[in-house]
N, CA, C and O atoms as a GROMACS GRO file, in nm:
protein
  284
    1UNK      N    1   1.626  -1.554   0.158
    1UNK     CA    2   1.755  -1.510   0.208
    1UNK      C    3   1.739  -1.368   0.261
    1UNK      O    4   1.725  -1.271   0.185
    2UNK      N    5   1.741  -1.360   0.386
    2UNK     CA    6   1.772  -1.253   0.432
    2UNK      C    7   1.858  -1.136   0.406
    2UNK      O    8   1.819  -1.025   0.442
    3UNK      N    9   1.963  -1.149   0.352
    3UNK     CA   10   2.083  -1.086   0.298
    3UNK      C   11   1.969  -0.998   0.181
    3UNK      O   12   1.910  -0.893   0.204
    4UNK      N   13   1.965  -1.058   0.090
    4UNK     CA   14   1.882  -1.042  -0.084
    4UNK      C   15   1.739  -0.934  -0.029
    4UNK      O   16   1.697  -0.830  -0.078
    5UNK      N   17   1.707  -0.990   0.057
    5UNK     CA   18   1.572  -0.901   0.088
    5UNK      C   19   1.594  -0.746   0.151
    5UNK      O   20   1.553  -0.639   0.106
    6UNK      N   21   1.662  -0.769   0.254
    6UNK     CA   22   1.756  -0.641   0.274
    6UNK      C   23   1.810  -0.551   0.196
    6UNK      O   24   1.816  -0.428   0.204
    7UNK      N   25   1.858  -0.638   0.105
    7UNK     CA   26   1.969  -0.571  -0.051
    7UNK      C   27   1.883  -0.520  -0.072
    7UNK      O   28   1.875  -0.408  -0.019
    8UNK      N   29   1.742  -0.576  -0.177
    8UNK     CA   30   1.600  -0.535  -0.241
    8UNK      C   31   1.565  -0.386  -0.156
    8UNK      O   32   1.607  -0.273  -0.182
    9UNK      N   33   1.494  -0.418  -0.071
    9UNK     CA   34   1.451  -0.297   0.027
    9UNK      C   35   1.557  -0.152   0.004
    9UNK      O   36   1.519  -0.043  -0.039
   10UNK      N   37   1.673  -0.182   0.039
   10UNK     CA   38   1.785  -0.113   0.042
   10UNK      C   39   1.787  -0.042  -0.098
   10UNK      O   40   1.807   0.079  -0.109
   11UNK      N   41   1.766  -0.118  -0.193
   11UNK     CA   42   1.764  -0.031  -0.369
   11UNK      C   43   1.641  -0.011  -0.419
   11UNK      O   44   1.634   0.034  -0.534
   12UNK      N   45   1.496  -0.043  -0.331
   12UNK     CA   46   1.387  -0.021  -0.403
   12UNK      C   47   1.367   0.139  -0.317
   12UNK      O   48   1.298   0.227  -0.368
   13UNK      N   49   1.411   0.151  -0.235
   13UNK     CA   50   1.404   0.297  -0.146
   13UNK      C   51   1.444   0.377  -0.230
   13UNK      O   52   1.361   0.458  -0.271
   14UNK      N   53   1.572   0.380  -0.280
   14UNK     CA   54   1.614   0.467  -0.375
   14UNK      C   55   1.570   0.468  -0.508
   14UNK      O   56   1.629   0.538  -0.591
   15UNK      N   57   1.470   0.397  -0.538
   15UNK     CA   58   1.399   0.331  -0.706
   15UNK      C   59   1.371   0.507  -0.712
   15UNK      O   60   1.376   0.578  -0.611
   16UNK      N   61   1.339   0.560  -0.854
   16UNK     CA   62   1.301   0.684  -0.899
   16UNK      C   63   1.202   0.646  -0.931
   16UNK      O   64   1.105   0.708  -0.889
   17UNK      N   65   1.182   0.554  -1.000
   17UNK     CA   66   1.039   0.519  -1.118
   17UNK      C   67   0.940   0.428  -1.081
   17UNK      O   68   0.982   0.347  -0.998
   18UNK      N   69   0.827   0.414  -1.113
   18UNK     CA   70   0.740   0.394  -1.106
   18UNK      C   71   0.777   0.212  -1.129
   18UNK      O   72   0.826   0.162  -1.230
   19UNK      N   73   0.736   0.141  -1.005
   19UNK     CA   74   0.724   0.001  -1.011
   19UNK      C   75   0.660  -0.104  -0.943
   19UNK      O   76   0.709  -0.144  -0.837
   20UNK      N   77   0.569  -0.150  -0.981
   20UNK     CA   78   0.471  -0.225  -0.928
   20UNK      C   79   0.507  -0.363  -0.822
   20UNK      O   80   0.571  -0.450  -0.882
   21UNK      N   81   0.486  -0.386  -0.724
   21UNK     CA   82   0.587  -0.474  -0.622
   21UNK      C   83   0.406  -0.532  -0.528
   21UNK      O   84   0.311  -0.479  -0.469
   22UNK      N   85   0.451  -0.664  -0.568
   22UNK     CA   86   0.335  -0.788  -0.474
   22UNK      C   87   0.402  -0.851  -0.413
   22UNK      O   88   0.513  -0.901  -0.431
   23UNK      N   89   0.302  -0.849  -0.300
   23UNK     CA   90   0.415  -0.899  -0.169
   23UNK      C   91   0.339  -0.936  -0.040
   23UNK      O   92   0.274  -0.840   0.000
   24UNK      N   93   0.330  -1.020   0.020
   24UNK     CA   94   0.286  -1.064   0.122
   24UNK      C   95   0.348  -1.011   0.253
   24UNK      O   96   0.253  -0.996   0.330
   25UNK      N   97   0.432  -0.984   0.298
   25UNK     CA   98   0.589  -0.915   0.329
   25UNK      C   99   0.497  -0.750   0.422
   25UNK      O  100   0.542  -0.639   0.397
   26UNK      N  101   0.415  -0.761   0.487
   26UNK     CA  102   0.415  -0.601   0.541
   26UNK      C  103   0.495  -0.520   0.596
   26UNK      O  104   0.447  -0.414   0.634
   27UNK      N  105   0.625  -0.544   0.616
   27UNK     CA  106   0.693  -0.514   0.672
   27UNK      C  107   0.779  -0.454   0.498
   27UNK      O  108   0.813  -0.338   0.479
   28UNK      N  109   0.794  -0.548   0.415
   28UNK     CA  110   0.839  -0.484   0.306
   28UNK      C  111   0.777  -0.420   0.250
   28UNK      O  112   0.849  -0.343   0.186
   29UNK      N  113   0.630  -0.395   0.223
   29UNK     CA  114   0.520  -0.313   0.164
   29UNK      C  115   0.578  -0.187   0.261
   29UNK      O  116   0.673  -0.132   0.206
   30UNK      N  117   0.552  -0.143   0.357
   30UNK     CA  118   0.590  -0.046   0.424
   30UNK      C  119   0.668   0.024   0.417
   30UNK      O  120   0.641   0.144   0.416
   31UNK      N  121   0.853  -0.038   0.406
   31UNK     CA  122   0.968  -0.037   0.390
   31UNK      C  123   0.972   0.067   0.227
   31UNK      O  124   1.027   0.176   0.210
   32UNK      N  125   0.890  -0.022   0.124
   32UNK     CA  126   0.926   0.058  -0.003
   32UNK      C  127   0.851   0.131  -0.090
   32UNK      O  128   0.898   0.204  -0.178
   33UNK      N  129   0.705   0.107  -0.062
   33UNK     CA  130   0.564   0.126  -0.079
   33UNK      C  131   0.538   0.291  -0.063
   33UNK      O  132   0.533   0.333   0.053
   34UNK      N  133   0.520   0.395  -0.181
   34UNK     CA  134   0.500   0.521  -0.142
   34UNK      C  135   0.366   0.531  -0.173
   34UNK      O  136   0.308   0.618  -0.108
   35UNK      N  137   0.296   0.468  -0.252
   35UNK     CA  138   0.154   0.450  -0.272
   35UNK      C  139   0.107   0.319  -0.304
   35UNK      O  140   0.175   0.225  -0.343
   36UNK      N  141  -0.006   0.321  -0.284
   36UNK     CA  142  -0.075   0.156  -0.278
   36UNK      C  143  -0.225   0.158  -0.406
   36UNK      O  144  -0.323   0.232  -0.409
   37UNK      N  145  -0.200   0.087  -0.461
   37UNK     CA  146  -0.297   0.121  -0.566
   37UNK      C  147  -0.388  -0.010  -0.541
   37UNK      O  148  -0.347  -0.126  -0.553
   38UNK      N  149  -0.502   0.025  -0.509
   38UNK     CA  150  -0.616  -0.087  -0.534
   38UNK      C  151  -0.718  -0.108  -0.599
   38UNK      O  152  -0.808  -0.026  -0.615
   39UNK      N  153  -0.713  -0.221  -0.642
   39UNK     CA  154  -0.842  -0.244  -0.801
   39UNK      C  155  -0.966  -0.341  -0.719
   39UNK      O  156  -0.967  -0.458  -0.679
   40UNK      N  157  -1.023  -0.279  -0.718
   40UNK     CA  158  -1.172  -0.329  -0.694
   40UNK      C  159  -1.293  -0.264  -0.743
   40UNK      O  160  -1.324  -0.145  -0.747
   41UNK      N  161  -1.376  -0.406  -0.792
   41UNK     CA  162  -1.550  -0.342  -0.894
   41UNK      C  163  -1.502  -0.281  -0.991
   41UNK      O  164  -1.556  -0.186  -1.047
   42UNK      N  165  -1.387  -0.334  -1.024
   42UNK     CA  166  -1.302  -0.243  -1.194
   42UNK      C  167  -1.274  -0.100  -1.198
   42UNK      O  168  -1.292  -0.013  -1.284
   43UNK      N  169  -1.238  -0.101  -1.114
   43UNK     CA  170  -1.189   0.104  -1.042
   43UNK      C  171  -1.066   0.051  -0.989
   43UNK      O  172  -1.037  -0.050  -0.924
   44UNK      N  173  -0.981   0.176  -1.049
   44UNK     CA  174  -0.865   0.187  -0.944
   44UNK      C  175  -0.878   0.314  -0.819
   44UNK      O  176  -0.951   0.413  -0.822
   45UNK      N  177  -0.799   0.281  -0.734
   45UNK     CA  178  -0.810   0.388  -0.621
   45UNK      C  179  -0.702   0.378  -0.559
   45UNK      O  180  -0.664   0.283  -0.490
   46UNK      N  181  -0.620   0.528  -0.593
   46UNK     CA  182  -0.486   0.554  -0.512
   46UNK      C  183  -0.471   0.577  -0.393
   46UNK      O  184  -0.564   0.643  -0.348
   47UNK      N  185  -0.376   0.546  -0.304
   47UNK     CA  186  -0.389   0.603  -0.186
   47UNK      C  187  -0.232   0.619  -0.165
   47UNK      O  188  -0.141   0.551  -0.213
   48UNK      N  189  -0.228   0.697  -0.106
   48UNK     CA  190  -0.056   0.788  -0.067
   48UNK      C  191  -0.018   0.709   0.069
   48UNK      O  192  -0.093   0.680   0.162
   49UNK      N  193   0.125   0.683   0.055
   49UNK     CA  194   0.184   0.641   0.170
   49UNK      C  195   0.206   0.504   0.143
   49UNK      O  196   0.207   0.448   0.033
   50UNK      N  197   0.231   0.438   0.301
   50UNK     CA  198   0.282   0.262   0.271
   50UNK      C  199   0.149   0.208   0.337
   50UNK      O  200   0.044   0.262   0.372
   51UNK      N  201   0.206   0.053   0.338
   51UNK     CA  202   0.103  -0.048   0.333
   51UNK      C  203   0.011   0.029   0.455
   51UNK      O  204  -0.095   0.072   0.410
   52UNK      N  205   0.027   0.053   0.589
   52UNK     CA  206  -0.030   0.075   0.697
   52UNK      C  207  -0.091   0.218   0.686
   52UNK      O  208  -0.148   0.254   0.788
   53UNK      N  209  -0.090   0.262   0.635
   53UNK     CA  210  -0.126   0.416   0.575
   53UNK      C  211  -0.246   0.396   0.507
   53UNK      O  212  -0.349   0.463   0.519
   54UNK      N  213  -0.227   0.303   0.438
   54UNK     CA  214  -0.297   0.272   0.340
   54UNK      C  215  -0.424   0.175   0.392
   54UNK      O  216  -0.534   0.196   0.343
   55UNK      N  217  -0.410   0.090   0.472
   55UNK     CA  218  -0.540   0.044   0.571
   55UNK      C  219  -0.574   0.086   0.635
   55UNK      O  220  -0.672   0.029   0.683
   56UNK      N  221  -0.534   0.220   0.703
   56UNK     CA  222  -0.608   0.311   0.808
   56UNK      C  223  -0.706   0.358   0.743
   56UNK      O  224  -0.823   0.326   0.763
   57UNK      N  225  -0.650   0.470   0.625
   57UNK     CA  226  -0.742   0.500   0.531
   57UNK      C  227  -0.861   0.459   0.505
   57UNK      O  228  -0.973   0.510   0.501
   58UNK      N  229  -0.794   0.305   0.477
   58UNK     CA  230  -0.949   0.257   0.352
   58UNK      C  231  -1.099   0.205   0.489
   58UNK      O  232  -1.222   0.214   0.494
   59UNK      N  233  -0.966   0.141   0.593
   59UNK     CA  234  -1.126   0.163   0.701
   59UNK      C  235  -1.180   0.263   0.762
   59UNK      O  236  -1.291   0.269   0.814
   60UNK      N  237  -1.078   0.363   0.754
   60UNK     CA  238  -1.171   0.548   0.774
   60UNK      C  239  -1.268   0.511   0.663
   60UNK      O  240  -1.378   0.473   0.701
   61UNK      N  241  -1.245   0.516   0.529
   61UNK     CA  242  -1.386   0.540   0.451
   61UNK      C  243  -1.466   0.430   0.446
   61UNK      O  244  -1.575   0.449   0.392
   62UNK      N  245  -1.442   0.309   0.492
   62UNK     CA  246  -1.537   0.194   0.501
   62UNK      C  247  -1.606   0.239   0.626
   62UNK      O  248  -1.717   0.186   0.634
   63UNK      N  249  -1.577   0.323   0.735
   63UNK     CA  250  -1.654   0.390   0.836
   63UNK      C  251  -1.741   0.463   0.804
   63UNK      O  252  -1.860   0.451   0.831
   64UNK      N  253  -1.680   0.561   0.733
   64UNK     CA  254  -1.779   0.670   0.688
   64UNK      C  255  -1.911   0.606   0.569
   64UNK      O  256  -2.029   0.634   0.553
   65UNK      N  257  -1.837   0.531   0.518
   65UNK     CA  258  -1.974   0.472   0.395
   65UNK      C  259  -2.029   0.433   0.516
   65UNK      O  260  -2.091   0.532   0.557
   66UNK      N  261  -2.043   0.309   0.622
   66UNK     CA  262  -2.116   0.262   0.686
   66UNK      C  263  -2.196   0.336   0.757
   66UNK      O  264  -2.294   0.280   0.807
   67UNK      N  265  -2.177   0.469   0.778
   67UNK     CA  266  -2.257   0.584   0.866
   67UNK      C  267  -2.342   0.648   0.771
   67UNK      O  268  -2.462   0.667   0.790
   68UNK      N  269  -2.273   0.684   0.657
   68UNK     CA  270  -2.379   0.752   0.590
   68UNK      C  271  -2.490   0.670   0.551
   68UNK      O  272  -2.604   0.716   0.566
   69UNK      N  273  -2.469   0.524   0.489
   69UNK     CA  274  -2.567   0.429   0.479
   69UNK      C  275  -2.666   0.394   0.575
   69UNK      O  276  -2.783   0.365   0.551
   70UNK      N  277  -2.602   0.402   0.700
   70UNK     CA  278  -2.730   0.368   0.823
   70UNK      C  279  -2.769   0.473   0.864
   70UNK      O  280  -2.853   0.467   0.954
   71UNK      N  281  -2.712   0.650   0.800
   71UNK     CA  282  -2.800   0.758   0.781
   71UNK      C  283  -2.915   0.778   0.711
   71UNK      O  284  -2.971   0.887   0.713
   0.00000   0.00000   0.00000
């Protein structure tokens, strides 16, 4: 429902606290998303901002590993 998802978006903007949100939805990752936390090889790794912020990033440093490695 369109209505409900809107609503959501609309009150997770204003959320204060800390709450964990999975979502297929990039458009809603974006919308409410101030950091993106990713678990991989049993590490977490923060990254600031929303969903698209957050994949620029991680292929900036998947660039840079790949350069320094074929350095």
């Amino acid at each position: 429902d369109l209505h409900a998802v809107l609503w959501l978006e609309n009150f997770l903007q204003k959320w204060q606290k800390t709450l964990v949100v999975v979502s297929h939805s990039r458009s809603f990752l974006n919308s409410v998303a101030t950091d993106i936390i990713q678990f991989q090889d049993k590490q977490l790794k923060v990254f600031k901002g929303n969903y698209d912020t957050y994949e620029k990033t991680r292929m900036d440093l998947l660039t840079m590993q790949q350069k320094a490695h074929d350095a």
